[in-house]
C-alpha positions as CSV (number, residue, x, y, z in Angstrom):
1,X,-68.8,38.7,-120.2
2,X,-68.9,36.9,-117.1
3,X,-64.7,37.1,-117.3
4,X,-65.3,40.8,-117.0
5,X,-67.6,41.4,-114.1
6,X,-65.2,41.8,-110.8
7,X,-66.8,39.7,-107.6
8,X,-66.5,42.2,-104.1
9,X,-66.9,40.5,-101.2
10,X,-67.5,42.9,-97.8
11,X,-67.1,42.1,-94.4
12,X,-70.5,42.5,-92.3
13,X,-70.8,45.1,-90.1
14,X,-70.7,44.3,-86.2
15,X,-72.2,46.4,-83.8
16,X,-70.7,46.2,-80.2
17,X,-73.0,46.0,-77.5
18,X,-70.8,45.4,-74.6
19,X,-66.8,44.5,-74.7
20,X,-65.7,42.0,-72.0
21,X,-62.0,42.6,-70.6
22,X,-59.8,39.7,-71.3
23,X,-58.6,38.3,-67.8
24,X,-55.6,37.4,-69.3
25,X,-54.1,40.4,-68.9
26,X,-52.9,41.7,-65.0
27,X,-54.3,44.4,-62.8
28,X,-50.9,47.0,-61.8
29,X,-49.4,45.8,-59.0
30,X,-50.7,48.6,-57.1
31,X,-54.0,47.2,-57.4
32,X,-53.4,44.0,-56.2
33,X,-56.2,42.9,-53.8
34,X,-53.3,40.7,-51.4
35,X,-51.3,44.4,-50.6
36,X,-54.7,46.2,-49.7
37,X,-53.7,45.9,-46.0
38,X,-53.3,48.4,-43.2
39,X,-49.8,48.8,-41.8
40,X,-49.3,50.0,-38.3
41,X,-48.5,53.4,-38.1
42,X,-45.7,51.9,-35.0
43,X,-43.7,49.0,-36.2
44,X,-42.3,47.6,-32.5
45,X,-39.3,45.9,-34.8
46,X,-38.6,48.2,-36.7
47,X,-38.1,50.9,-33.9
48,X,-36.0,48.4,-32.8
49,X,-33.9,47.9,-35.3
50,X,-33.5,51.6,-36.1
51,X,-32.2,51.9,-32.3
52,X,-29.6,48.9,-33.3
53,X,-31.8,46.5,-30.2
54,X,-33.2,44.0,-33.4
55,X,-31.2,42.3,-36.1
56,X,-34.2,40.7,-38.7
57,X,-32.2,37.7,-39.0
58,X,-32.4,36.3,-42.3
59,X,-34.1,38.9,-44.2
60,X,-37.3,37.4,-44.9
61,X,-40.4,38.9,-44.4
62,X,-42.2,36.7,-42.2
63,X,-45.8,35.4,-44.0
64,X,-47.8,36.3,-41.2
65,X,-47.4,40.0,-42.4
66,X,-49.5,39.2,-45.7
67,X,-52.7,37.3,-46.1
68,X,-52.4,34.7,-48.7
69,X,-54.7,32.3,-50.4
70,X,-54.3,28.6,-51.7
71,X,-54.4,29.4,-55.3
72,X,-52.1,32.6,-55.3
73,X,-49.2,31.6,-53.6
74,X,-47.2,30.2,-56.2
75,X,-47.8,33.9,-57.8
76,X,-47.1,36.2,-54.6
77,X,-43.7,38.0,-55.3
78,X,-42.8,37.4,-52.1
79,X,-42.7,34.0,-52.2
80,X,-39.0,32.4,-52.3
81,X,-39.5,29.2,-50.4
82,X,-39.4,25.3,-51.6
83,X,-42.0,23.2,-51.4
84,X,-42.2,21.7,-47.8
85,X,-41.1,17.9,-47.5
86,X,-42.5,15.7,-45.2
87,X,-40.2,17.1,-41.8
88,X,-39.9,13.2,-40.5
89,X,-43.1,12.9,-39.3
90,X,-44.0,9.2,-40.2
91,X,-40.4,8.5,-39.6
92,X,-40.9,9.4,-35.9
93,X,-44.1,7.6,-35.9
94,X,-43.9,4.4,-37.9
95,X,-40.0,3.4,-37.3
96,X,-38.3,2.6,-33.9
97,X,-35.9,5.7,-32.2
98,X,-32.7,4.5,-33.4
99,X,-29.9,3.6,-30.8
100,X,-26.9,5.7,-30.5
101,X,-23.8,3.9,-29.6
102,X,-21.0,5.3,-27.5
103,X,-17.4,4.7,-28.0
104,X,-16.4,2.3,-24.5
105,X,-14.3,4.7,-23.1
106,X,-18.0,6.8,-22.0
107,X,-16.7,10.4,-22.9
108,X,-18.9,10.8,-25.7
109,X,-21.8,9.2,-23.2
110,X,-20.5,11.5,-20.3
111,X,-20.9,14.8,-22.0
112,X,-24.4,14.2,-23.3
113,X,-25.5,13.0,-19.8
114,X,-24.4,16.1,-18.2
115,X,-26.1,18.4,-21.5
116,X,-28.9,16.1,-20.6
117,X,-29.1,16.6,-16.8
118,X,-28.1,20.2,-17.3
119,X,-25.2,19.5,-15.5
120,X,-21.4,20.7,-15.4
121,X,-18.7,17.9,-16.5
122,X,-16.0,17.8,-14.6
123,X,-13.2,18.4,-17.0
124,X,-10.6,15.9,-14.9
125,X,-13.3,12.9,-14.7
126,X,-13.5,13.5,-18.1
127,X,-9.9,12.9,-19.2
128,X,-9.3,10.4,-16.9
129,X,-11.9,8.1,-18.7
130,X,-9.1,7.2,-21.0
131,X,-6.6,6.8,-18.1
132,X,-6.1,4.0,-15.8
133,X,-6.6,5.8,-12.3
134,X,-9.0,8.9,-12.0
135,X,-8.5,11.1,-8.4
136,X,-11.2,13.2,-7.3
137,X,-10.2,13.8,-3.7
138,X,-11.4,16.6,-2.1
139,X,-12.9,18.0,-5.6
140,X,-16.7,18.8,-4.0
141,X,-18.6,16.9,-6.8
142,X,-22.1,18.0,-7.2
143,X,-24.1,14.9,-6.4
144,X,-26.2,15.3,-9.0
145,X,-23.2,14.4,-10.9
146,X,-22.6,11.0,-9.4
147,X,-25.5,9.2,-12.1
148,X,-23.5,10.7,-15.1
149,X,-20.6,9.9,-13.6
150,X,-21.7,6.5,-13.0
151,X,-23.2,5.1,-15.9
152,X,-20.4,6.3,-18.3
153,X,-17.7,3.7,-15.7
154,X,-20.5,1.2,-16.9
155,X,-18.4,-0.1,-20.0
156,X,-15.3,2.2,-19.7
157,X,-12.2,-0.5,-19.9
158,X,-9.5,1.7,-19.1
159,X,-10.0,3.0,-15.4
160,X,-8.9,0.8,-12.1
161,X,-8.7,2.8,-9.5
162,X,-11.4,5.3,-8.6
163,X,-10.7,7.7,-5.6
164,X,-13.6,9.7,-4.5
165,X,-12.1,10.6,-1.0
166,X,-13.8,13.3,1.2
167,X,-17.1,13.8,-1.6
168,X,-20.2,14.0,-0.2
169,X,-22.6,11.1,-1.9
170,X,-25.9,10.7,-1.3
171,X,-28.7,7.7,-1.6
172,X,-29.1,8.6,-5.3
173,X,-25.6,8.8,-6.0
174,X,-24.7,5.5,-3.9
175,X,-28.0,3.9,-6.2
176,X,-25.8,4.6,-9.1
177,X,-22.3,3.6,-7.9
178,X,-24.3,0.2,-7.0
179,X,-25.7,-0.2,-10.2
180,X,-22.2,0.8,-12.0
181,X,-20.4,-1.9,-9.6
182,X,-22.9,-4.2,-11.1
183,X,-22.0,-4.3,-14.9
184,X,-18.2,-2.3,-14.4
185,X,-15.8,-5.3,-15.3
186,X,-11.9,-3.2,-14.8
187,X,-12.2,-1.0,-11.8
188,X,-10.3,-2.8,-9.2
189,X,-9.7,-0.2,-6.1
190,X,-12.8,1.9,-5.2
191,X,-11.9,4.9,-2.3
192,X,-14.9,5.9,-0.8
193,X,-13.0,7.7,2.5
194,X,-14.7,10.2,4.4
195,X,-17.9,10.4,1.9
196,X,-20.6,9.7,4.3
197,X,-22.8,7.3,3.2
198,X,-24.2,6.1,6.3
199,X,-26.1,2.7,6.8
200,X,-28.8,3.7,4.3
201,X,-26.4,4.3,1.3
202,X,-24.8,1.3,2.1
203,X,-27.6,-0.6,1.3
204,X,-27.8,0.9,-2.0
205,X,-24.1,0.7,-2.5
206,X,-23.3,-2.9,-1.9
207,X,-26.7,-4.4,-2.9
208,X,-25.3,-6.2,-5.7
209,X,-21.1,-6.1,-4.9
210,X,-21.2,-9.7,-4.2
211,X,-22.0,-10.1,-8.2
212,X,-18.9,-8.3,-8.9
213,X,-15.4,-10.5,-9.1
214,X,-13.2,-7.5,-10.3
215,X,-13.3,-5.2,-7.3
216,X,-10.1,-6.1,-4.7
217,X,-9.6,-3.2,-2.6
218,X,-12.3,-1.7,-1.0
219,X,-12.0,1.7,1.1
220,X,-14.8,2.8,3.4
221,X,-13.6,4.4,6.2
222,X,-15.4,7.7,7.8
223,X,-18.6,6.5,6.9
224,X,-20.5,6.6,10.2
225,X,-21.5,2.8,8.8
226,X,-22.5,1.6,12.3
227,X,-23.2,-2.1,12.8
228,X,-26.2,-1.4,10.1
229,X,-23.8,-0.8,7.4
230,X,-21.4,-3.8,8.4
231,X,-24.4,-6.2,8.1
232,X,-24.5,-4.9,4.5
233,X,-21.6,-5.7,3.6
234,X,-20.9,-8.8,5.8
235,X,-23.9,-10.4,3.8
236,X,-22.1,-9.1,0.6
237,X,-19.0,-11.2,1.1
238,X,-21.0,-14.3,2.5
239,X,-22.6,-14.5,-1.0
240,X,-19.3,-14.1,-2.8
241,X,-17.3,-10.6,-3.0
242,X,-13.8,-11.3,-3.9
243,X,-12.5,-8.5,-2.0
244,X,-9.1,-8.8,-0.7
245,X,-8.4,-5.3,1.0
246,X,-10.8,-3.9,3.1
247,X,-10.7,-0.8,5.6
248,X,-13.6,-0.2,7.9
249,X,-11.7,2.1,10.1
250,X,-13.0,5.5,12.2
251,X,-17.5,3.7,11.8
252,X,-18.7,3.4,15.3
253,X,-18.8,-0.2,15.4
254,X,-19.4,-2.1,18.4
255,X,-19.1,-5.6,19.4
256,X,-21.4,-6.7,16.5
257,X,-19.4,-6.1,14.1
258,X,-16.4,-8.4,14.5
259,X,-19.4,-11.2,14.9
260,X,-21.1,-10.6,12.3
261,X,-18.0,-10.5,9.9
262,X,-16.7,-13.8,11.9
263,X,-20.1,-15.5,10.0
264,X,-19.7,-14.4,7.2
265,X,-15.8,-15.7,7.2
266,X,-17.1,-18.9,7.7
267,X,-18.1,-19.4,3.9
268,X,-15.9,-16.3,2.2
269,X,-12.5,-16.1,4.1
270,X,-10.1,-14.5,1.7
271,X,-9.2,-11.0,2.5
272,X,-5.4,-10.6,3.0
273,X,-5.7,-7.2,5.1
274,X,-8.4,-5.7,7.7
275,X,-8.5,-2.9,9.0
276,X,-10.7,-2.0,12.1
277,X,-9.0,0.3,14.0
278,X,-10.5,3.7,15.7
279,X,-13.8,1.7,16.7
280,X,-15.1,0.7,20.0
281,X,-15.3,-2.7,19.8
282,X,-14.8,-3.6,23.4
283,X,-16.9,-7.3,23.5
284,X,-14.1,-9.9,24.2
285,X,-16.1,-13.2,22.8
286,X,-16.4,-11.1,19.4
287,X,-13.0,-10.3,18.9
288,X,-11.9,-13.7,20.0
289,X,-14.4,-14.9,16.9
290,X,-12.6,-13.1,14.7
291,X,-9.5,-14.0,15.2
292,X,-10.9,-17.7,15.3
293,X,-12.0,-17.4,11.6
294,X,-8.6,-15.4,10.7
295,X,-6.4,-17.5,12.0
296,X,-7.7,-20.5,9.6
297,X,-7.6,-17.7,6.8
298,X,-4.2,-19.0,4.4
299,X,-3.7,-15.5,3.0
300,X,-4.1,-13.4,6.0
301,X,-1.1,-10.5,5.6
302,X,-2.0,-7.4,8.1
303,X,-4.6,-6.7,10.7
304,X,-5.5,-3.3,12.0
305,X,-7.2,-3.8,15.6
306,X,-6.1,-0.3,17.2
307,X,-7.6,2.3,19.3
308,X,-10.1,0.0,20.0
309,X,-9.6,-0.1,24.0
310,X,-9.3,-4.1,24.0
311,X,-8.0,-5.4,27.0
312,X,-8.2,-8.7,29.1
313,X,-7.2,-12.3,29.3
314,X,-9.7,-13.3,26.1
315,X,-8.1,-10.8,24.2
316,X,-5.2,-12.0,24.9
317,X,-5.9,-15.7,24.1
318,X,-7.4,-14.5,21.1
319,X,-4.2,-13.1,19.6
320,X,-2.3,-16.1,20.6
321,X,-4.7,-18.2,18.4
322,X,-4.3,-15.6,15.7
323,X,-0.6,-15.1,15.8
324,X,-0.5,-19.3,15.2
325,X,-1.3,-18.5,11.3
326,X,1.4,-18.6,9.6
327,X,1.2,-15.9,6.8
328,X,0.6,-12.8,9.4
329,X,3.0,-10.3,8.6
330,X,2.0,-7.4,10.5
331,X,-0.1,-7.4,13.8
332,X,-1.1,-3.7,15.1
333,X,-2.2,-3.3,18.6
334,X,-1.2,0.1,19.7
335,X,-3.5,2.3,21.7
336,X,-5.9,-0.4,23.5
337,X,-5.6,-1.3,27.1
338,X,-3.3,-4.7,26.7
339,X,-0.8,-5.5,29.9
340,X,-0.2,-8.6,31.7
341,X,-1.4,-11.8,30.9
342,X,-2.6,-10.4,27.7
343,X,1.2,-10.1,26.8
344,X,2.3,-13.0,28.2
345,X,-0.5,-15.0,25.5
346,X,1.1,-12.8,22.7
347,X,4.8,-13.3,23.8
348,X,4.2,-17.2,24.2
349,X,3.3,-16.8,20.1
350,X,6.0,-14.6,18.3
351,X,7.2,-16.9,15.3
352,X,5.6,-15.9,11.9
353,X,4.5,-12.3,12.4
354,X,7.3,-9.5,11.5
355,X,5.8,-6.7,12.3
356,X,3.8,-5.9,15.8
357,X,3.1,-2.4,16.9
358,X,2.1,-2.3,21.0
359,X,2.6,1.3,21.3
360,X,0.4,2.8,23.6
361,X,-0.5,0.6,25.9
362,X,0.1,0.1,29.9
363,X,2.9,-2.1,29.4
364,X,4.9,-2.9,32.7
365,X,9.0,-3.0,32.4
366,X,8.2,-6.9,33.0
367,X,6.1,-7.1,29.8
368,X,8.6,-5.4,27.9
369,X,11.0,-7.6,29.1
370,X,8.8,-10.8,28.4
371,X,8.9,-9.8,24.7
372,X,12.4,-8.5,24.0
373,X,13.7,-12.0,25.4
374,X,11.7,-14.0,22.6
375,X,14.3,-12.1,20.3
376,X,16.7,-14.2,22.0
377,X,15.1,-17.5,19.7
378,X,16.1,-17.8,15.9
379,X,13.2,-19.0,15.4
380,X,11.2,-15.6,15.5
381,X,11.1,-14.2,12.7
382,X,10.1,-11.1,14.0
383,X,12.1,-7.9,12.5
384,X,10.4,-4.7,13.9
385,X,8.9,-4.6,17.8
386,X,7.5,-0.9,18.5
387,X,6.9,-0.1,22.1
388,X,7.0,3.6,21.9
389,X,5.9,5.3,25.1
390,X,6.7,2.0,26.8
391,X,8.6,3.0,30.3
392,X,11.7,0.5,30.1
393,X,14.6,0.3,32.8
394,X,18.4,-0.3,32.1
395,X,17.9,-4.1,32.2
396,X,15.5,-3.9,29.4
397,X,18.2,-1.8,27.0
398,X,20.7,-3.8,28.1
399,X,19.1,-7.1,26.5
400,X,18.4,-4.9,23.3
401,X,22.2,-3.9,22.8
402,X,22.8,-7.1,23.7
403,X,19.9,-8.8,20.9
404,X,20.9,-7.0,18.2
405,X,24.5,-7.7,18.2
406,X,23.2,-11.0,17.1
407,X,24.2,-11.6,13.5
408,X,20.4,-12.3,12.4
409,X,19.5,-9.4,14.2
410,X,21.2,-7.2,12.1
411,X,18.2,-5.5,10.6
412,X,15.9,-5.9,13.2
413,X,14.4,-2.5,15.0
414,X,12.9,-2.4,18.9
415,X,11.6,1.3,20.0
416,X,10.8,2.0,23.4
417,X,9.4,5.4,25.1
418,X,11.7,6.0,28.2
419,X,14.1,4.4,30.1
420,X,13.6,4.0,34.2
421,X,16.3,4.7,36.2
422,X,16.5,3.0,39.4
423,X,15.5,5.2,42.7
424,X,18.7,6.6,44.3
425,X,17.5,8.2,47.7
426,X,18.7,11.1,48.4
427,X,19.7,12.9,51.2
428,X,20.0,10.2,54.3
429,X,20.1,6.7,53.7
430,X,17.4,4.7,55.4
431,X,20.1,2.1,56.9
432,X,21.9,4.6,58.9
433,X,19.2,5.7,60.7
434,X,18.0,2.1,61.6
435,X,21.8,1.4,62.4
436,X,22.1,4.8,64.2
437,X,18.8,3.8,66.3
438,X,20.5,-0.2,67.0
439,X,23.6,2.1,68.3
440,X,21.8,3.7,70.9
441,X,20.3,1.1,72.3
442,X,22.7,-1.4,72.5
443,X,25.1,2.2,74.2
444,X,21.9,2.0,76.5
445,X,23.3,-0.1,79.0
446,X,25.9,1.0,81.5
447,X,26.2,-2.3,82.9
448,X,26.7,-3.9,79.4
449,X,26.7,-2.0,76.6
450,X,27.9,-3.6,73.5
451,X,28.8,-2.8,69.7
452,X,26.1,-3.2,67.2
453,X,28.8,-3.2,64.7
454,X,30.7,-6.1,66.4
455,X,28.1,-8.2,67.1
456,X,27.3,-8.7,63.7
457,X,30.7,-9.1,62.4
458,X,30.8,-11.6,65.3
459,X,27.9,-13.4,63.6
460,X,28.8,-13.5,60.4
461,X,31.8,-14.7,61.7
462,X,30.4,-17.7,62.9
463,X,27.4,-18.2,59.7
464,X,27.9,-17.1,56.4
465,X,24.9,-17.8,55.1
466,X,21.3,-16.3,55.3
467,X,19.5,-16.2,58.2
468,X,15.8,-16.4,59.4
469,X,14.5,-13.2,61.0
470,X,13.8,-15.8,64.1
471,X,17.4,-16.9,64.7
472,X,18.6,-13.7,63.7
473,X,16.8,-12.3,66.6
474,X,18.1,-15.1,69.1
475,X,21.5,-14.8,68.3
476,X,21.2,-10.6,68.3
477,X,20.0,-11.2,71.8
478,X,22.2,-13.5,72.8
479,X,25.2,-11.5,72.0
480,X,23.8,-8.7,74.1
481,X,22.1,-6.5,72.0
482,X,18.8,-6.1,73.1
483,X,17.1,-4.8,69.9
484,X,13.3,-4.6,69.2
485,X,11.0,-6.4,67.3
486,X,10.5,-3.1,64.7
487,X,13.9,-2.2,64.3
488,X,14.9,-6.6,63.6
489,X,11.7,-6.1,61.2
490,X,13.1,-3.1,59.4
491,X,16.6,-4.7,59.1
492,X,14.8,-7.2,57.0
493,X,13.6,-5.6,55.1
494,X,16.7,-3.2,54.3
495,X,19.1,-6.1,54.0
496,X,16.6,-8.9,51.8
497,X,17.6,-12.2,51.7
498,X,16.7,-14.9,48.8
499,X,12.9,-14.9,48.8
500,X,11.0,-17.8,49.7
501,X,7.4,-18.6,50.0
502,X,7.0,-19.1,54.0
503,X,10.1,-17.3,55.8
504,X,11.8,-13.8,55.4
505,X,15.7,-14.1,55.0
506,X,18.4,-11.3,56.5
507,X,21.5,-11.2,53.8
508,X,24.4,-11.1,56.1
509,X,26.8,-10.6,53.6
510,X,25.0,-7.0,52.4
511,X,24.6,-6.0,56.0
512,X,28.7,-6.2,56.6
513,X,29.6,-4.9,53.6
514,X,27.5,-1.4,54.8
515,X,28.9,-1.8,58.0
516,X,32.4,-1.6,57.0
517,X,31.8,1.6,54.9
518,X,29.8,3.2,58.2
519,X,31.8,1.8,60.6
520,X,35.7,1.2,58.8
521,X,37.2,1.2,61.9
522,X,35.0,-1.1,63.8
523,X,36.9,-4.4,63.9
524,X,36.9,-7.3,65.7
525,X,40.1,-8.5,67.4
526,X,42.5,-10.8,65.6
527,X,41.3,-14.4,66.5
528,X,44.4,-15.8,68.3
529,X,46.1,-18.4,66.8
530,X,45.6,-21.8,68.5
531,X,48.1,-22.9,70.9
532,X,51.4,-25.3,69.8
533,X,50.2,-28.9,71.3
534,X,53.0,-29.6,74.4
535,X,55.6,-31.9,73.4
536,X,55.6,-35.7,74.7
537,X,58.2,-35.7,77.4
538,X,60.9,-38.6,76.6
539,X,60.3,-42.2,78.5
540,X,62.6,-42.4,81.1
541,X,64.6,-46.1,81.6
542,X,64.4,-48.6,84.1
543,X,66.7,-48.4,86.6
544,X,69.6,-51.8,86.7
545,X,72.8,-52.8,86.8
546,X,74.6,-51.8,83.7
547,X,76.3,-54.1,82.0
């Protein structure tokens, strides 16, 4: 029975109050609560762009256009970006910059000190980095562009020569050429010509040059250094520059100068040339100092001393001291004020130098003379003597024809300006008129009037040899010719005998030889020829008897 009877089981009946959505399930995207916002009825970009004035770049739409919360990021449609890294934050603030290192040539260095500085490279500093010479003359660097310039020549170890002739550098760039000259171990010439530093860059420019052994040649000429600007450097070599070539030519230095480069000689006395010329260094006992500490100076080549108006007998001592050394090559004077005994001290001490230059100056034909006959001496070695604009006379190139048809002056040259011809008066000589004037007076006399002509051939006649104006007079007299005192005096001094120191001489010999070519047919009778002694009559015998 209990097989039979079927068990039905029924679900209860629920009644539904309320019905909860599930929040699984997601609202249309047009109901999205992070796209209810208000977009501008005038989009600025967007005008832009439709005018072809804005290009959106990447794309993306930038987030500020959407508001955004924490938790529904990750969800936003819009979103297509990683999740940010740390940018290098604690990097930048917990570990040390690290230090970039620049090949040693300092192109790489150059280029980002320019970008740095905002500055414009230049392109041929730039290749000459890797060269051994770099030539800026004349370029017009900015001088901005000197610190760039400067530090990368720091460790660059491939440029020796640096030639910034005619650029204008200032304190700042002098500063930095200082500081370069301070760690730069390879440049070795440095050309600073006509870029105005002035005593004030010079400070900064040579402040530490005596801690630098590799510079040799050193150019600063055109500075405007002054004596403010030599001190500089004067102290620079007493502490130790090893500078060999130095040119401090066209700086307005005075009489200091020399002096205070004399001291500094004292310790440092190395360089091989100087050059000072175009200054106005007119002190005497300064360049006499110089030439002190030169001449004791073993490797002493060339010296520059003109257009410097020197002039005077300590000058002139002072070369002859200097012109003892004997490695002096070259010795250039020209354009001062040297004559005289100034020559006469440099003539007395030709031997070693080869080359001297005293164009220019007053020099008398007897100067001249004084040197071109030291050529005569194997012993001078000197091979080129230039005395242009020198007035010579014919004496003068007559020694020089006949110095360099010696065999070791084959190769030697001599220069002069032009040659003095000896005064020819023209028009009546002088000597017939004071002849013409002895012929009237001695015609004077009715009673006894002589021959001017005869009366000296009568005298020289009777003396051959010069006579004093006193017994010339005498004997004048004497003969009958009654000259005057003015017209004896003016014979004298047309007709010169040797000089002496006390009495005036009348050269008999000139005075006939102008007489016979006035007079030629004023002679004096032949002398007679003495009388035949009378022969000795014959003894006559006694008278006798004959046998």
């Amino acid at each position: 029975m209990s097989s039979d009877i079927s068990l039905v089981i029924e679900d209860p009946v629920v009644e539904v109050i309320y019905e909860k959505e599930l929040s699984s399930e997601e609202p249309p995207m047009e109901e999205w609560s992070s796209l209810l916002f208000e977009i501008p009825e005038e989009n600025v970009k967007r005008l832009d762009y439709a005018k072809g004035l804005y290009d959106p770049g990447s794309g993306e739409i930038c987030t500020k256009y959407f508001p955004l919360s924490a938790s529904s990021v990750l969800r936003h449609p819009y979103y297509n970006y990683p999740g940010i890294l740390d940018p290098g934050i604690e990097k930048a603030l917990l570990q040390p910059v690290p230090k970039i290192i620049y090949p040693d040539d300092g192109q790489e260095l150059y280029l980002a000190l320019c970008d740095e500085m905002n500055v414009c490279p230049v392109k041929l500093f730039y290749r000459g980095l890797v060269e051994d010479k770099i030539d800026l003359r004349y370029y017009g660097i900015n001088p901005k562009g000197f610190r760039a310039m400067a530090t990368a020549l720091k460790l660059n170890k491939y440029v020796t020569v640096l030639d910034l002739t005619d650029n204008w550098i200032n304190e700042d760039g002098c500063f930095h050429l200082g500081e370069m000259l301070l760690e730069n171990l390879t440049i070795k010439e440095l050309n600073l010509t006509g870029c105005r530093i002035g005593p004030s860059g010079a400070r900064r420019l040579f402040a530490n040059l005596h801690l630098n052994q590799a510079l040799k040649i050193l150019n600063v000429s055109r500075n405007c250094l002054s004596d403010a600007g030599v001190k500089v450097l004067a102290d620079a070599i007493f502490k130790g520059a090893d500078i060999k070539r130095l040119n401090l030519s066209f700086n307005n230095l005075s009489g200091k100068s020399p002096s205070m480069l004399a001291e500094a000689f004292e310790t440092n006395n190395q360089l091989t040339h100087l050059d000072m010329s175009w200054n106005a260094m007119l002190s005497p006992n300064a360049i006499f100092a110089i030439c002190e500490q030169l001449a004791v100076n073993r490797s002493l080549e060339e010296l520059d001393l003109s257009w410097n108006s020197l002039s005077g007998n300590r000058v002139g001592n002072a070369f002859k001291n200097l012109l003892k050394n004997k490695q002096i090559r070259y010795l250039n004077l020209s354009n001062n004020k040297l004559e005289g005994p100034a020559i006469k001290f440099i003539a007395a001490s030709l031997a070693r130098a080869t080359k001297l230059d005293l164009s220019f100056n007053p020099l008398t034909v007897v100067d001249a003379m004084k040197l071109v006959e030291r050529l005569r001496e194997p012993k001078v070695k000197l091979k080129r003597l230039l005395l242009d604009n020198v007035c010579v006379d014919s004496a003068f190139m007559e020694l020089r024809a006949e110095i360099l048809s010696y065999k070791f002056r084959s190769d030697t040259v001599i220069t002069w300006g032009s040659v003095k011809e000896k005064f020819v008066p023209k028009g009546t000589d002088i000597r017939n008129i004071v002849f013409d004037r002895c012929e009237a007076i001695c015609k004077k006399s009715k009673k006894r009037p002589v021959d001017i002509a005869l009366v000296i051939q009568q005298m020289y006649r009777d003396d051959h040899e010069p006579m004093n104006t006193k017994t010339f007079t005498q004997r004048v007299r004497g003969l009958g010719a009654q000259l005057d005192d003015d017209l004896i005096e003016e014979l004298s001094n047309r007709f010169p005998g040797p000089r002496t120191d006390k009495i005036k001489l009348i050269n008999l010999v000139s005075m006939i030889d102008f007489l016979k070519r006035k007079w030629p047919d004023r002679k004096l009778p032949p002398t007679p020829p003495p009388e035949p002694e009378p022969e000795p009559l014959p003894k006559k015998g006694k008278k006798g008897k004959k046998k």
